[in-house]
Wavefront OBJ file of the C-alpha trace (Angstrom):
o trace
v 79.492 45.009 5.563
v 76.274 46.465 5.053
v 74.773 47.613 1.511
v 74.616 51.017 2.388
v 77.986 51.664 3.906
v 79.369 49.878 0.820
v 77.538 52.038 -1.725
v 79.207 55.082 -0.025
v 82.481 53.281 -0.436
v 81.870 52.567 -4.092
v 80.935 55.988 -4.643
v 83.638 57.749 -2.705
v 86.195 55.827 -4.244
v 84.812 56.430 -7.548
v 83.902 60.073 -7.259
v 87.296 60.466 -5.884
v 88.889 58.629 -8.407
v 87.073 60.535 -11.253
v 88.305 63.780 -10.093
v 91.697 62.533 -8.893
v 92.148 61.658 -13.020
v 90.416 65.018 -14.494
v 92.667 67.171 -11.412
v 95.770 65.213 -12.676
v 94.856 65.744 -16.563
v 94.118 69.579 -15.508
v 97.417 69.919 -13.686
v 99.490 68.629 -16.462
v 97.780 70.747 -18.802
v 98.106 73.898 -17.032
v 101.995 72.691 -17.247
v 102.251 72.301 -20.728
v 100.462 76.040 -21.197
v 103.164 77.347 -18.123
v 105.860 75.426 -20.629
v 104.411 76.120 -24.266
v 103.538 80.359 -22.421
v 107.809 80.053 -21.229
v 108.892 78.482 -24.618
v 107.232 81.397 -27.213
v 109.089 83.826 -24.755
v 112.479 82.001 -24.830
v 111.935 81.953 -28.615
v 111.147 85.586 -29.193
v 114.054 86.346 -27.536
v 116.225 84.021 -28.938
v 115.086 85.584 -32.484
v 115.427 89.401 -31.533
v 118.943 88.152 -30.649
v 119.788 86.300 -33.924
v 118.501 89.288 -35.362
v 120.859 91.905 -34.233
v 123.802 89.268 -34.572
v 122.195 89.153 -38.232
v 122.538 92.400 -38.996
v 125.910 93.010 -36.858
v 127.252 90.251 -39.258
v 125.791 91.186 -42.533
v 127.389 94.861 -41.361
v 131.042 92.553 -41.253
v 130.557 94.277 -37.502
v 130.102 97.811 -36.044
v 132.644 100.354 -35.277
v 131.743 102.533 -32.092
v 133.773 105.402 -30.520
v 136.294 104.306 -27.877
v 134.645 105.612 -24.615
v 135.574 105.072 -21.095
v 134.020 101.901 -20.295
v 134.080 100.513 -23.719
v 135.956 97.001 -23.797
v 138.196 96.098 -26.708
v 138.030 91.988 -28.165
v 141.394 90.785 -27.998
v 140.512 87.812 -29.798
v 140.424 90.238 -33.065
v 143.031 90.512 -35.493
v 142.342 94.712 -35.668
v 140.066 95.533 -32.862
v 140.955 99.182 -33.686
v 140.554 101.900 -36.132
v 141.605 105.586 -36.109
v 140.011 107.879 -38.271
v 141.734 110.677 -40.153
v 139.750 112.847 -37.775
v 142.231 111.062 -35.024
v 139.002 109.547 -33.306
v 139.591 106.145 -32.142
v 137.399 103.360 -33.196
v 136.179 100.235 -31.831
v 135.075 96.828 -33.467
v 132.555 94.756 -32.338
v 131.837 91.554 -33.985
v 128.671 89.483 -33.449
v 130.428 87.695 -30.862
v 130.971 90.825 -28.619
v 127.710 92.305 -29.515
v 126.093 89.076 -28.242
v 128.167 88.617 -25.180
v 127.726 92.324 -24.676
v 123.829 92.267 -24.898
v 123.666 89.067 -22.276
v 125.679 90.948 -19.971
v 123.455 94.090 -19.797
v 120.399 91.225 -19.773
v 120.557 90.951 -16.147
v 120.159 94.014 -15.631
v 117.869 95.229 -18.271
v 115.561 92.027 -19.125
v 114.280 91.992 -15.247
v 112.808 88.173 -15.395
v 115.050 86.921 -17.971
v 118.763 86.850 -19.373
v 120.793 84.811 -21.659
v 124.496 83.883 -22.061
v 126.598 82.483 -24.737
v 128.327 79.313 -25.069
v 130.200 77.194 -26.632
v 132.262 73.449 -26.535
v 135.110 75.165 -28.853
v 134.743 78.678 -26.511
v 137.711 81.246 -27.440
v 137.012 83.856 -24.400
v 136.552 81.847 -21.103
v 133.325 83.755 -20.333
v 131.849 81.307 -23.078
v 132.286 78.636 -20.745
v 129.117 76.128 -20.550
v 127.699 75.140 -17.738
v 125.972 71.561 -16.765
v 122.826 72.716 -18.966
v 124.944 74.101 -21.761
v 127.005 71.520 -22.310
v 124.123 68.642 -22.054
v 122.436 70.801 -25.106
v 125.164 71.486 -27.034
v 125.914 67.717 -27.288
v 122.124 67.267 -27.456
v 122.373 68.844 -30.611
v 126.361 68.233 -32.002
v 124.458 63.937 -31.687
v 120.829 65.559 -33.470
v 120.193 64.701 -37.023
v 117.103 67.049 -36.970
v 116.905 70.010 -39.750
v 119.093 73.114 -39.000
v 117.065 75.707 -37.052
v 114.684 73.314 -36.130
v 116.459 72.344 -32.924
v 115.913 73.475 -29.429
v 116.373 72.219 -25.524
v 114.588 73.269 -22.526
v 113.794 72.591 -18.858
v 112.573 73.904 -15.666
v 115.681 74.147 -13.214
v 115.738 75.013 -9.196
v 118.497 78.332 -8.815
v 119.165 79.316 -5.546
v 115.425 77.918 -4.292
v 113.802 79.593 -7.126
v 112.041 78.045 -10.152
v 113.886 78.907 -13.624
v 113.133 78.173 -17.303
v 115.890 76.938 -19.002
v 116.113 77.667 -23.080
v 118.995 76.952 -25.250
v 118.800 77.013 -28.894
v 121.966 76.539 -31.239
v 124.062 79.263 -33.463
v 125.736 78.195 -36.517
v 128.364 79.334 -38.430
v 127.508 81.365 -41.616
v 129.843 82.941 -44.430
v 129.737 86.330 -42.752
v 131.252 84.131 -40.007
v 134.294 83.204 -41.733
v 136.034 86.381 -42.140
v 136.761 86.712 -38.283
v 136.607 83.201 -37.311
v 138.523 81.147 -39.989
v 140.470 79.968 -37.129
v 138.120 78.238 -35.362
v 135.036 77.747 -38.234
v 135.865 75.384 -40.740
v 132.712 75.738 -42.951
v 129.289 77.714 -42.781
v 126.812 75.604 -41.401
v 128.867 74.205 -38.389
v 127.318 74.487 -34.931
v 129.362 77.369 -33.359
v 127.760 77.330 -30.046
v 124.407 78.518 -28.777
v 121.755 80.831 -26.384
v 121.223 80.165 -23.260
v 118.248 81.962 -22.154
v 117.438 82.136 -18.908
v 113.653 83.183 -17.731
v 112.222 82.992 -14.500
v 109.301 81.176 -13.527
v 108.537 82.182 -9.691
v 105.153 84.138 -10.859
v 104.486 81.192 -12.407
v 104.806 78.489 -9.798
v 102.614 80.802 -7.291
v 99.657 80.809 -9.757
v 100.584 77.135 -10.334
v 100.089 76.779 -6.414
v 97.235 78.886 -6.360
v 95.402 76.695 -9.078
v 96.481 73.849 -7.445
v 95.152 74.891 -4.455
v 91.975 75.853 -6.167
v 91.805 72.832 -7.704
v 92.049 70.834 -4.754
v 89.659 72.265 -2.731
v 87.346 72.156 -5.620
v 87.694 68.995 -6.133
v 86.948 68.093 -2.418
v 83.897 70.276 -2.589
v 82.835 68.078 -6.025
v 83.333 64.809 -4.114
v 81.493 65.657 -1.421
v 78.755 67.351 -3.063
v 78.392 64.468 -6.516
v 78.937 61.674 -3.506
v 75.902 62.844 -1.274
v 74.215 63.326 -4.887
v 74.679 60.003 -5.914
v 73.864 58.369 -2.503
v 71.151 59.931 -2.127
v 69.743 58.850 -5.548
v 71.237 55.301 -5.057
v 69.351 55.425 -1.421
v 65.837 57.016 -2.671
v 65.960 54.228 -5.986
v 67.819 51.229 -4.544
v 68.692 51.266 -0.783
v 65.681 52.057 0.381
v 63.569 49.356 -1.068
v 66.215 47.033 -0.552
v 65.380 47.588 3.048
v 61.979 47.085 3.255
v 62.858 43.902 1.434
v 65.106 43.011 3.902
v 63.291 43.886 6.812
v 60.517 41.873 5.456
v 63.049 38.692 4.894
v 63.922 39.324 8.750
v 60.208 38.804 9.549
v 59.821 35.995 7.962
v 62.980 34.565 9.737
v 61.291 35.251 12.739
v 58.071 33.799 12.014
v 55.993 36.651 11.416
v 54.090 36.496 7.758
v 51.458 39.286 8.104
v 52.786 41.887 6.615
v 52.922 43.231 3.031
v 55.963 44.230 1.150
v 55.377 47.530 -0.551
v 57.893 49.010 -3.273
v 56.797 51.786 -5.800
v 59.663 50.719 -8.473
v 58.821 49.859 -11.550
v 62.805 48.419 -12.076
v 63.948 45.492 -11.387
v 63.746 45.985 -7.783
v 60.221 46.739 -8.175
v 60.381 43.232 -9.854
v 62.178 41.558 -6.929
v 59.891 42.954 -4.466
v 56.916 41.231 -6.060
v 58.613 38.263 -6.786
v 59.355 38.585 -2.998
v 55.530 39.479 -1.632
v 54.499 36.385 -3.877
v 57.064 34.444 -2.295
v 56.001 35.709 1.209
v 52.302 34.187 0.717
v 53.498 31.023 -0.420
v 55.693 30.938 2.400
v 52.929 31.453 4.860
v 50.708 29.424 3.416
v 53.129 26.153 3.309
v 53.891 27.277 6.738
v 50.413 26.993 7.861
v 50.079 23.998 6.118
v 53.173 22.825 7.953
v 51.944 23.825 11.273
v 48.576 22.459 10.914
v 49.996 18.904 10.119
v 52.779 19.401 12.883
v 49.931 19.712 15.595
v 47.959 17.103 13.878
v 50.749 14.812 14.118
v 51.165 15.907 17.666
v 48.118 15.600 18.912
v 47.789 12.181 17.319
v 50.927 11.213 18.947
v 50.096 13.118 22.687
v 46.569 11.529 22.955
v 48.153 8.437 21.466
v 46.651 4.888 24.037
v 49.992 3.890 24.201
v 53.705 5.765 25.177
v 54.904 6.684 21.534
v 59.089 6.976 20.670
v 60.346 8.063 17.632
v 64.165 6.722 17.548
v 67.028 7.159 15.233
v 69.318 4.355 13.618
v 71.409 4.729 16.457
v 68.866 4.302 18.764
v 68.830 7.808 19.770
v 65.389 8.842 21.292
v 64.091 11.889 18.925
v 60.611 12.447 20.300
v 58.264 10.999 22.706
v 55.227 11.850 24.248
v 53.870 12.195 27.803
v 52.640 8.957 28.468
v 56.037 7.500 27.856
v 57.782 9.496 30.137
v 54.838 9.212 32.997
v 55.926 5.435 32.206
v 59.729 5.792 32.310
v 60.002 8.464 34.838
v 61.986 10.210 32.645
v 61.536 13.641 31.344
v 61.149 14.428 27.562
v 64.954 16.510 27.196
v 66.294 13.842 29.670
v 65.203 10.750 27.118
v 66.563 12.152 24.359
v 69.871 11.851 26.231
v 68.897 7.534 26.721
v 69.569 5.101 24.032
v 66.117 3.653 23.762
v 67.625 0.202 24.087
v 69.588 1.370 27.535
v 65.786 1.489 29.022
v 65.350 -2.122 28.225
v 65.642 -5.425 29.438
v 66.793 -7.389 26.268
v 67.636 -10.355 28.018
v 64.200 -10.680 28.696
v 63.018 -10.116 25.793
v 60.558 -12.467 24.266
v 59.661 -12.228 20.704
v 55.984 -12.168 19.936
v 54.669 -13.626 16.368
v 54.134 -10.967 14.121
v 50.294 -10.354 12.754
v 48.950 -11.541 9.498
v 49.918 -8.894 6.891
v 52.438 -7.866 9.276
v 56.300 -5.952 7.110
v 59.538 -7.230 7.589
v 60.381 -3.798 8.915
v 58.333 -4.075 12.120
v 59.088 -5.883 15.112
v 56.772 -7.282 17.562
v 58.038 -8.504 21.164
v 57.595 -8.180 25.100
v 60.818 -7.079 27.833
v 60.997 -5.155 30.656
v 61.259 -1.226 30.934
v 64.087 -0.223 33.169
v 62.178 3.234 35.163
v 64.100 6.282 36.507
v 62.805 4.744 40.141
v 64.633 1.545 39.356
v 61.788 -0.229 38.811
v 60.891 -2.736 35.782
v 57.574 -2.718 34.013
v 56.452 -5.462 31.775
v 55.836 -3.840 28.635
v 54.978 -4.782 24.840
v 57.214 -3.209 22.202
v 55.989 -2.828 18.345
v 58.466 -1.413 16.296
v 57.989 0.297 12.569
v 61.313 0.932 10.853
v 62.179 2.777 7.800
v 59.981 5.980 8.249
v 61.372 9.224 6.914
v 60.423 12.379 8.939
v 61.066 15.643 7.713
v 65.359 15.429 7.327
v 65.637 12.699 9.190
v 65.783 9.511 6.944
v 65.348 5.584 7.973
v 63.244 6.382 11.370
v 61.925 3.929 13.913
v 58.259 4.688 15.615
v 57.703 2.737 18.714
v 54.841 1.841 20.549
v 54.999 0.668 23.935
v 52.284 -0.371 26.292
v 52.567 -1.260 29.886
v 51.683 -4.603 30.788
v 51.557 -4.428 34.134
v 48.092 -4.625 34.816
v 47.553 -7.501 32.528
v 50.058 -9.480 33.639
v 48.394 -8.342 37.424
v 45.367 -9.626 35.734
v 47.323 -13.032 34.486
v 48.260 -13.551 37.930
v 45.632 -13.138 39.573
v 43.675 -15.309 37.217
v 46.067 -17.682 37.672
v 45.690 -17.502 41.358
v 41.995 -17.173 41.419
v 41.653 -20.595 39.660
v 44.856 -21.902 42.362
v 42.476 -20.507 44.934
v 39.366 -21.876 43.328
v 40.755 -25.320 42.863
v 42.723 -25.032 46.205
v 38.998 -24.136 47.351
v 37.211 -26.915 46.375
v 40.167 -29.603 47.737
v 40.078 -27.840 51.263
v 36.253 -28.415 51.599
v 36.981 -31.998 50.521
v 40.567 -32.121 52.765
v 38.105 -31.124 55.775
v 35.779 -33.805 55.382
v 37.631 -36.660 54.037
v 40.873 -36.040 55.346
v 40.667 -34.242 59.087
v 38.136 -37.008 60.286
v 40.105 -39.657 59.337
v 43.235 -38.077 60.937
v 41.438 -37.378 64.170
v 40.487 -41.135 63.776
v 43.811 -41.812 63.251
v 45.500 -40.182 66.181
v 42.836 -41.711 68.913
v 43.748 -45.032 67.467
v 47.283 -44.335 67.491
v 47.242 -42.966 71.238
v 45.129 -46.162 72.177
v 48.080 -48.756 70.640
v 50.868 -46.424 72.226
v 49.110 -47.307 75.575
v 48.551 -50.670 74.919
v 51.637 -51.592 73.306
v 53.953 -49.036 75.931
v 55.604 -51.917 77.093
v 57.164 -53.801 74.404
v 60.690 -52.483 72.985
v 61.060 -50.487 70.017
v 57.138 -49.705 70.054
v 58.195 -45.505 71.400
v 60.541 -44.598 68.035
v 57.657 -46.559 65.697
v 54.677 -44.424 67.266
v 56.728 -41.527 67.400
v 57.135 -41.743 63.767
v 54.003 -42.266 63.310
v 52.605 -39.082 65.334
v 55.553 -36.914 63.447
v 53.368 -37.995 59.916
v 50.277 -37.730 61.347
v 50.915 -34.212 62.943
v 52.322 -33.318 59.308
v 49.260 -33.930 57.461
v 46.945 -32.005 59.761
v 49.812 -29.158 59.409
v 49.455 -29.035 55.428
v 46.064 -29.323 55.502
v 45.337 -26.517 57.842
v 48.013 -24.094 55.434
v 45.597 -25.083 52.468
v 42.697 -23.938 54.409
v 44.563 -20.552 55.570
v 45.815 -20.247 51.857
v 42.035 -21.133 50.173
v 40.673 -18.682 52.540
v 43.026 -15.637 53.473
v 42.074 -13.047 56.067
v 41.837 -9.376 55.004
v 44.618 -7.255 56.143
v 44.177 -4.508 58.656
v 46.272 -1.702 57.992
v 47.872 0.458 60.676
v 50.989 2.871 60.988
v 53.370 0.290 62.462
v 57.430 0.735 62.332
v 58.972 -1.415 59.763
v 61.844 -2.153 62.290
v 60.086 -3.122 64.774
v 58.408 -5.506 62.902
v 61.526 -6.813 61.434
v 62.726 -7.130 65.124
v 60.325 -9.313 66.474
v 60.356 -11.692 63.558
v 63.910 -12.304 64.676
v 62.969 -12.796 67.768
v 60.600 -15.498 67.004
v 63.520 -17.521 64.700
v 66.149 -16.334 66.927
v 66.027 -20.065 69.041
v 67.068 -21.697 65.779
v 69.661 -19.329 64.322
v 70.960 -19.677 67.879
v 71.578 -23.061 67.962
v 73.900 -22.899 64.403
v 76.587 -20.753 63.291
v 74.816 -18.130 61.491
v 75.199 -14.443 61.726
v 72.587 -12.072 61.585
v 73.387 -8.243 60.852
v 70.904 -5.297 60.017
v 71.168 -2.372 59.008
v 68.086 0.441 59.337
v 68.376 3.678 57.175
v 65.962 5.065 59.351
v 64.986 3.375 62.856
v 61.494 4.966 62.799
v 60.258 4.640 59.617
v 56.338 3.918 59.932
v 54.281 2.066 57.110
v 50.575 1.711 56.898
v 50.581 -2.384 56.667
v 48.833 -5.254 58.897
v 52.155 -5.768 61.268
v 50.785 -9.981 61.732
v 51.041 -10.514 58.145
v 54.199 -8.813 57.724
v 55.580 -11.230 60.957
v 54.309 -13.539 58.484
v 56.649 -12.994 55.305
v 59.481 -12.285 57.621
v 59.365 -15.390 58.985
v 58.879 -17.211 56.077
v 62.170 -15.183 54.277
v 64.472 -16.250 57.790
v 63.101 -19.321 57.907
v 63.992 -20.371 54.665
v 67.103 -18.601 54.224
v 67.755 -20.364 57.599
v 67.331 -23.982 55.817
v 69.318 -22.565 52.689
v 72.713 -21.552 54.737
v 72.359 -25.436 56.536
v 73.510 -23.815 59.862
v 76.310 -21.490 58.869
v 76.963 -18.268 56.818
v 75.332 -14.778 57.321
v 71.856 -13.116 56.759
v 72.151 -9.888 56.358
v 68.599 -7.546 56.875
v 68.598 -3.631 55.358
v 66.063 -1.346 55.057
v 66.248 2.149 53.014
v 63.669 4.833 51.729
v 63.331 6.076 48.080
v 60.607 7.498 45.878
v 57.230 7.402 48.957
v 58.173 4.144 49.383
v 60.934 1.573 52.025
v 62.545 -1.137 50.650
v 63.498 -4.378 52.650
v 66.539 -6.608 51.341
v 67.023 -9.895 52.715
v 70.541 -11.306 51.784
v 71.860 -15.038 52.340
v 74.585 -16.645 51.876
v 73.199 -20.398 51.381
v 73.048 -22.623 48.330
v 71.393 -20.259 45.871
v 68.225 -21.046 43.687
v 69.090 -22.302 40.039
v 67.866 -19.538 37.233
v 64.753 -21.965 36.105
v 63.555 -22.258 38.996
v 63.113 -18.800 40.298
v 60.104 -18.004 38.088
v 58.245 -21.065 40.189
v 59.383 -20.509 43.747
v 55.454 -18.576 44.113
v 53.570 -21.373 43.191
v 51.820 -23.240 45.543
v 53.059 -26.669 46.643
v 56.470 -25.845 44.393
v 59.182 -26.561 47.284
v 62.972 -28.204 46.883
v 62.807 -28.530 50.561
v 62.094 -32.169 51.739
v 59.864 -30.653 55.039
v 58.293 -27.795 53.074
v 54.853 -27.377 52.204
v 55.150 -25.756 49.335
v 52.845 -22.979 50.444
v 55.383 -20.581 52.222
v 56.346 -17.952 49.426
v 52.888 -18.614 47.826
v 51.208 -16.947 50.945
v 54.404 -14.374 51.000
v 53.384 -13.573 47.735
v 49.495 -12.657 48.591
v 50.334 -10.506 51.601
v 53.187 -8.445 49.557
v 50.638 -8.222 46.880
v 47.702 -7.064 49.294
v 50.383 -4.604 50.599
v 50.634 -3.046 46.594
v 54.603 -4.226 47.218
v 57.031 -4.615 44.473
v 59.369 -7.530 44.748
v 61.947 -9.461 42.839
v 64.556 -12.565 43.562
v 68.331 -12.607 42.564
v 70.247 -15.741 43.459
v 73.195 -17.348 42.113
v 73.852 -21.217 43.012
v 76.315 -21.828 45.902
v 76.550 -17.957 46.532
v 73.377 -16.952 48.164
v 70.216 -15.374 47.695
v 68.541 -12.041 47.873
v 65.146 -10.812 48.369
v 64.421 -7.137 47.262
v 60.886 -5.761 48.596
v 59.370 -2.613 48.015
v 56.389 -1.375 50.047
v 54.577 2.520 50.518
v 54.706 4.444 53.044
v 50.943 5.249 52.828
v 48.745 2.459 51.770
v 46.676 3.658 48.561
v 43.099 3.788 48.868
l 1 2 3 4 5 6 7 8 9 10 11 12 13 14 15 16 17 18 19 20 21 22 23 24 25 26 27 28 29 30 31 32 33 34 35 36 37 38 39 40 41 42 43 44 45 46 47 48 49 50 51 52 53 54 55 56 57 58 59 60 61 62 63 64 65 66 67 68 69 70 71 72 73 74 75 76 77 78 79 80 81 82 83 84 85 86 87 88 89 90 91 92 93 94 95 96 97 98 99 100 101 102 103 104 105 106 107 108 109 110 111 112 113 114 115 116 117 118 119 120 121 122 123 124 125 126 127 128 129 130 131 132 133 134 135 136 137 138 139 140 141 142 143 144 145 146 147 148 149 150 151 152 153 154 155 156 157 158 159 160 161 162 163 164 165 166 167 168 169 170 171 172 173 174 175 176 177 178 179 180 181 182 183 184 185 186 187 188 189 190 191 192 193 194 195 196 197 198 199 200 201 202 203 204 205 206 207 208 209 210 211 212 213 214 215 216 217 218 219 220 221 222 223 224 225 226 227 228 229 230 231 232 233 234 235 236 237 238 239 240 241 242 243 244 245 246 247 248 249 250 251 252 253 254 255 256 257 258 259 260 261 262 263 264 265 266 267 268 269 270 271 272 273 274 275 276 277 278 279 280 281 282 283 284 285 286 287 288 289 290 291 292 293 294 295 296 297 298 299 300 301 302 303 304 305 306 307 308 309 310 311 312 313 314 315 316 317 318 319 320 321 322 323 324 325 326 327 328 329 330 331 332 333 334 335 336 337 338 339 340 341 342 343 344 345 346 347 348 349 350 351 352 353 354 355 356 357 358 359 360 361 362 363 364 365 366 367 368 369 370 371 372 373 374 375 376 377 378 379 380 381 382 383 384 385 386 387 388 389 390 391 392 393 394 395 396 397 398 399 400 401 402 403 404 405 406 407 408 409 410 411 412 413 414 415 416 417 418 419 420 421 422 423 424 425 426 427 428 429 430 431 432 433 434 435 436 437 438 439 440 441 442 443 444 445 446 447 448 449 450 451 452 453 454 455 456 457 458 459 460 461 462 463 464 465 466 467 468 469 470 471 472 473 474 475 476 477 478 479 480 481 482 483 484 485 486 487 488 489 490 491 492 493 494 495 496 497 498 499 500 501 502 503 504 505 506 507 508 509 510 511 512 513 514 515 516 517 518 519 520 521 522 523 524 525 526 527 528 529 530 531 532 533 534 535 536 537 538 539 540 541 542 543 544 545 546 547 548 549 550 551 552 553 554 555 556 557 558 559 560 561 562 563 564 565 566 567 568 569 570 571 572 573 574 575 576 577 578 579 580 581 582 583 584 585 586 587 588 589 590 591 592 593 594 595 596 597 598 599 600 601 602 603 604 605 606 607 608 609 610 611 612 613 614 615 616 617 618 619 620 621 622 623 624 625 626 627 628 629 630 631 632 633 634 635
């Protein structure tokens, strides 16, 4: 709820309340004036009429003339007297004075009249009513002082408003003579007045000034709530808001502004507490920001990709080089457990520097890309860093090591080709004369020696080794000194087609089965086609010797990412786990008619072709080749 709609609240229910309590407090004492203005009538009455029943009883009665219409008490001993005139007198006691006067009351008082009761009534007309009787026994149970007693209340009569007043009579010695019946002693209540007054004028004005009151006291709410608002809004609202609309600028970001409040109050106080706050706030921001793109930058223009990972391995931040490496975009590696993107089974654990904590890590594995490639890469690890709320951080560095370990190789196969270099110049001099030597001698003896038995399996044997020789030594002279490649567009599938056709004599003559499969029948490569016929051969040929005559090769090609990949599956004899690392060296062969030099020269063209490639074999369940070559060759 907002401040302002709950000031009005506050003040409406206050206001409202204020005046609620001074309208009631009016109300009930405009009552007790309508009551006190009734009661000093009721009284005056009820003393006029003690008065005449005073003076009727201190007279021992009045004797009037016996007219037509005058009523005689029959509850007197001598209601009558004639005179010696022979006029007829009548008596009237107190009690038929009284009784009397409250019978002409209705008709002479206008807004009042009274009657006369009692509990111990002698003429029926005496009878109490409800009201009566609950005073008379309100004051037969009061101990108060005699003439000090009274009972009234407003009363409802035929739907109109009525006071009600009924004070006591008591028996006095004048009383005696014409009630000894009834009276046992002066001073006993005898009965009482009942006065009767109405009070319709006075519930109308009681409306009126209610009504009035009412309306005034709307008006005053109104007016002393829009008052008070008003001042409340001009002293407190109003620089409350600027206060808060500055608070919703700085939620936003936005700290150039100035908070201005004229008060010299507290909130005048709070607002410069605030504007002090305000600069601090901006200036710790800037602060914040200018180490925030300082750590940024450092990080962005970092040599090496840069992670920042969580203890759960969650990736946090990174910067552009390490997803340029990965493949994978910044909001899609902080999805990737850093350790998903690994190869920890080839992980290899490097020794840590000198000076070097116990909370960093040094080692080398393989990154697992988005293109389903795998980079060498060297990991350093920092633990325990605490950045901003997030406590016990890990910074990583990683740096791709694949054109060092391109540079490895190739140093390693520069000094294979440099040694291999230096024995093929000797192989060609001390080694091919000889052999040529060798075979005229050997055709000489075959002709000389034709006839005698047993001599065509010995010089057959002998040819075979001969003819084995010059075939090693020529693939150390084609390895020591390899042809550059000529690239053209040529079809991949072609290509692998007629390198089937060249092994297909030997895979017809066993009980292998060949199947391919071509995602795409036309799909041209820049590459020197030869060559290729070259590594082809070389994969059939060997996964020819591997099946020994029966099982299945099975040839696929598909496209991904610019580039086609080639998969050569067998299903021979497999290649133990140690030994796949060394099946690319030169001279390395299990095979007992193998050069050696096969997958060594594979390995050059594949490499002159910028092609990716990797082995998988499991012993006695086959063998797979996975090669991955552009579409367009890179300049």
């Amino acid at each position: 709820m907002r401040l302002t709609t709950r000031v009005i609240l506050i003040i409406s229910v206050c206001v409202t309340t204020l005046i609620s309590i001074i309208f009631y407090f009016l109300t009930r004492r405009f009552e007790q004036q309508v009551t006190e203005d009734q009661l000093s009538t009721a009284r005056a009455i009820y003393k006029n009429i003690l008065t005449v029943r005073k003076w009727v009883s201190d007279q021992e009665g009045v004797f009037v003339h016996k007219l037509p219409g005058v009523h005689i008490n029959p509850f007197l001993n001598h209601p009558e007297l004639v005179t010696s005139a022979g006029d007829t007198l009548v008596l009237k006691n107190p009690a038929l004075v009284t009784r009397e006067l409250s019978e002409l009351s209705p008709v002479m008082g206008g807004d009042f009249s009274f009657h006369m009761s009692s509990q111990k009534y002698v003429n029926p007309m005496n009878k109490p009513d409800s009201f009566e009787l609950a005073a008379l026994r309100h004051f037969s149970d009061s101990t108060a002082v005699l003439g000090q007693h009274e009972f009234y209340r407003f009363e409802n009569i035929n739907k109109q408003r009525y006071f009600r007043y009924f004070a006591p009579l008591y028996a006095e010695e004048s009383c005696l003579r014409c009630h000894s019946q009834h009276i046992s002693k002066a001073g006993e209540l005898r009965g009482g007045l009942s006065i009767l007054l109405s009070a319709q004028r006075f519930e109308v004005v009681r409306n009126e000034n209610l009504y009035f009151m009412a309306r005034s006291a709307i008006i005053s709410i109104f007016l002393l709530s829009i008052l008070i608002f008003l001042s409340i809004r001009q002293s407190v609202i109003k620089p409350l808001k600027v206060i808060e609309k500055g608070a919703q600028r700085i939620r936003e970001g936005d700290y150039q502004f100035h908070v201005e409040v004229k008060n010299r109050d507290e909130i005048g106080s709070l607002a410069k507490s605030f504007e002090a706050m305000r600069a601090k706030i901006q200036s710790y921001t800037w602060q914040l920001e200018t180490s925030e793109k300082k750590y940024r930058s450092l990080i962005e223009h970092s040599l090496e990709a840069v992670a920042i990972v969580d203890q759960e391995g969650r990736i946090l931040e990174s910067n552009s080089k390490f997803s340029k490496m990965s493949g994978y975009s910044q909001k899609e590696l902080q999805q990737i457990r850093f350790d998903k993107l690994l190869d920890l089974k080839k992980r290899q654990r490097v020794l840590p520097a000198k000076g070097g904590t116990t909370d960093s890590y040094h080692y080398e594995s393989r990154l697992h890309t988005r293109d389903q490639l795998d980079i060498p890469v060297e990991i350093y690890i920092i633990k325990g860093v605490t950045l901003g709320d997030a406590a016990d951080v890990s910074f990583v560095y990683i740096r791709d090591l694949s054109e060092r370990k391109k540079i490895e190789q190739y140093a390693i196969q520069t000094e294979k080709m440099f040694a291999l270099g230096q024995i093929s110049s000797g192989i060609a001099h001390e080694i091919r004369n000889p052999l040529f030597a060798l075979r005229n001698n050997l055709k000489y003896l075959r002709e000389k020696h034709q006839a005698r038995k047993g001599s065509d399996d010995l010089f057959a044997d002998l040819f075979y080794s001969v003819e084995r020789i010059d075939a090693i030594v020529s693939a150390v002279l084609d390895y020591s000194r390899p042809h550059k490649p000529e690239y053209h567009p040529i079809s991949i599938s072609q290509v692998i087609n007629k390198s089937i056709l060249l092994v297909q004599k030997q895979f017809e003559k066993s009980s292998i089965k060949l199947v391919t499969s071509f995602e795409n029948e036309h799909q041209i490569i820049e590459a020197d086609e030869h060559q290729l016929e070259q590594v082809f051969i070389n994969m059939f040929l060997n996964a020819f010797e591997a099946m020994q005559g029966k099982g299945t090769l099975k040839v696929t090609t598909q496209s991904s990412g610019g580039r086609v990949e080639i998969i050569i599956a067998d299903t021979g004899r497999g290649i133990p786990r140690e030994d796949i690392p060394r099946i690319f060296d030169p001279f390395y062969s299990k095979s007992h008619n193998g050069t050696g030099l096969g997958l060594a020269i594979v390995q050059r063209i594949l490499e002159q072709h910028d092609a990716y490639y990797h082995v998988e074999s499991e012993v006695n369940a086959g063998t797979t080749f996975y090669i991955s070559i552009p579409l367009v060759k890179e300049s």
